[in-house]
N, C-alpha and C positions, 0 to 999 in steps of 0.2 A: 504494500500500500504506500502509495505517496501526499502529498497533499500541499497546495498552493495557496497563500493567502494572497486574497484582492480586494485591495479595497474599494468600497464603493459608496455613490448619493453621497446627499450635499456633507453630511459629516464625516466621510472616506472613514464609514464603519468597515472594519474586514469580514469582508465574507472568505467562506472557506471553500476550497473545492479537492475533494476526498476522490483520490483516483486511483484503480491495477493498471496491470499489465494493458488491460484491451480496452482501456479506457471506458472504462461503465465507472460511475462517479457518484456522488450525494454532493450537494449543493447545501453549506451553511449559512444560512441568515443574509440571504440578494437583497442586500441593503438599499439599495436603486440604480440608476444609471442601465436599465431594464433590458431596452433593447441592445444597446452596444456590449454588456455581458454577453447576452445570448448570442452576438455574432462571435463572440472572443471564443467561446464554449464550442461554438460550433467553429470555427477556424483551429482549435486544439484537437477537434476532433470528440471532445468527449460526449460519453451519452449519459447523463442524468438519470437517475433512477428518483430521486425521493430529493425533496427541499428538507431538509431539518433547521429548526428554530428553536436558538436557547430561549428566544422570549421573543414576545410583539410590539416591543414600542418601532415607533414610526421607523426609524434607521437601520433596523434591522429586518421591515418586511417589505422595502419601497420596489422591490424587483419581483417580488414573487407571480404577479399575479403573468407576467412576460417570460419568467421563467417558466412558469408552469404551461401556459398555454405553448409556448414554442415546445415543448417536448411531453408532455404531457404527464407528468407525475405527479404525483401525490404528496402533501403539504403535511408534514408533523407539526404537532404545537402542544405542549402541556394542557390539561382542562379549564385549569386557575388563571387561564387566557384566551381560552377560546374563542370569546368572543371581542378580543380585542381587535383582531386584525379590521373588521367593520365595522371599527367605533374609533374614530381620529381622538375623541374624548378619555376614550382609553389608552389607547397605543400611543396618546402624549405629540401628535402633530397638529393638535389642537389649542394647544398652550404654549406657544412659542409663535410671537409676530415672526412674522417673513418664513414661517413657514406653511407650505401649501399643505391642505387635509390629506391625510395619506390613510389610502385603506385599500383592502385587498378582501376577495372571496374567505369562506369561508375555510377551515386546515380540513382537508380527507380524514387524518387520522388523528387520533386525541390520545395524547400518553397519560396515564393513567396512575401511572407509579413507575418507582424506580425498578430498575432490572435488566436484564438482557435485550438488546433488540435486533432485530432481524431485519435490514433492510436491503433487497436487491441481493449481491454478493458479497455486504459486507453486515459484520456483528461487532457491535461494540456493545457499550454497560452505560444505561442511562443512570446519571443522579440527579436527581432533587436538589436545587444550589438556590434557595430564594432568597430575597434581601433586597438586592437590586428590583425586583418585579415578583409578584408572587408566583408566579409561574415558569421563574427561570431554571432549564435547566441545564447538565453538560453533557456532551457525548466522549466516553472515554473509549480509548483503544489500549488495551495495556500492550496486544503486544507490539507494537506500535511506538508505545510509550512517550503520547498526546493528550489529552485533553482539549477538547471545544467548545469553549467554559463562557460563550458572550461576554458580559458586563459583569464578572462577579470582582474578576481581581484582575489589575491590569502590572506592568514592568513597576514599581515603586508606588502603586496606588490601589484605589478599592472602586466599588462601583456605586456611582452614587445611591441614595436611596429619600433624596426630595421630591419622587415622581408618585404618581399612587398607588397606592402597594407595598414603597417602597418600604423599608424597615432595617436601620443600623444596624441593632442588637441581633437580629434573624442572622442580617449577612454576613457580622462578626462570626456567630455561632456556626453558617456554614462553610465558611472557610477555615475557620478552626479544624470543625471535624469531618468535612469531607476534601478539603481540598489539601488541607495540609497532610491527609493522611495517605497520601500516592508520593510515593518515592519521588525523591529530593531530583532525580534525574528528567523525570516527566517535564516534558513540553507544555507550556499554556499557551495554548493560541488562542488569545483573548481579543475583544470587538474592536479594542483601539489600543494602536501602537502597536511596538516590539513584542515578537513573540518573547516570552521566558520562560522558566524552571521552576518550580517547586522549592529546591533546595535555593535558588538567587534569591527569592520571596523573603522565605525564613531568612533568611541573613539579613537581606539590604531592604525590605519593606517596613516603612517607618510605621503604616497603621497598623500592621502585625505585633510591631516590637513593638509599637507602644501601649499595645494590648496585652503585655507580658508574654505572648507567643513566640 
């Protein structure tokens, strides 16, 4: 397995693109910039199997609905956000001047809880990471040894949580106990900026350490 970050839309959130050998692929979080993805995807050659979505605020679903109809797959999304992708009010591109309402159909498929997931030709282990959104979640690969964790922790930061839903104390707790508990070596390829590592966090993250963690 391979995988490219791209970032994308007006906040050049990273979306992920999850790819083998014969290029069959998952598409994480088509932040927008819609159609010129789809032609970059299709110029790569890849074939998309599934959209997966750590969460729905606006910046992370502004391409979906171009992704999806150019190839036709099926949209994940946590329950605790379901209904966000068709509520700008929810998905937060309603509450910020100068930006246009962003909303997108309905996810195909609703995660339900944490676990194994089967998508296409690929399995990873879904967790439950909320704090940033109540709905957010990551897709790990151990053997891989990734994470595609959106907004929860980013290179020296965390991910906010003034949006609604959001919640400190939650996302303190989930990165305590599920992100900091994947080996120091794992990959975070998170929604903005630098990918990093688990074990960089614990060192050099000032809201970690000053969380006594």
């Amino acid at each position: 397995m391979e995988w490219k970050q791209v970032p994308l839309g007006p906040l050049q959130t990273n979306s992920y693109v999850i790819y083998n050998d014969q290029k069959k692929a998952l598409i994480v979080d088509p932040g927008g910039d819609g159609d010129s993805f789809v032609q970059w995807l299709e110029n790569e050659n890849m074939q998309p199997q599934a959209i997966l979505l750590t969460h729905a605020h606006f910046d992370h679903i502004g391409g979906v609905e171009e992704v999806r109809n150019a190839f036709n797959v099926p949209v994940y999304v946590h329950k605790n956000e379901e209904n966000w992708l068709t509520d700008a009010s929810l998905n937060g591109s309603g509450l910020f001047p100068g930006i246009e309402p962003i909303s997108a159909n309905k996810a195909d498929e609703i995660i339900t809880k944490e676990g194994p997931l089967e998508v296409g030709d690929f399995n990873c282990q879904v967790y439950e990471t909320p704090g940033h959104s109540p709905g957010s979640v990551s897709y790990y690969f151990p053997e891989d040894g990734v994470i595609f964790s959106g907004d929860v922790i980013f290179r020296g930061g965390v991910g906010r949580t003034d949006l609604p839903g959001g919640d400190e104390n939650i996302l303190m707790d989930t990165i305590h106990h599920k992100m900091l508990s994947l080996p120091d070596e794992t990959s975070v390829a998170n929604g903005h900026g630098p990918v990093t590592t688990i074990g960089t966090e614990k060192e050099t993250n000032p809201f970690i350490n000053g969380f006594g963690w």
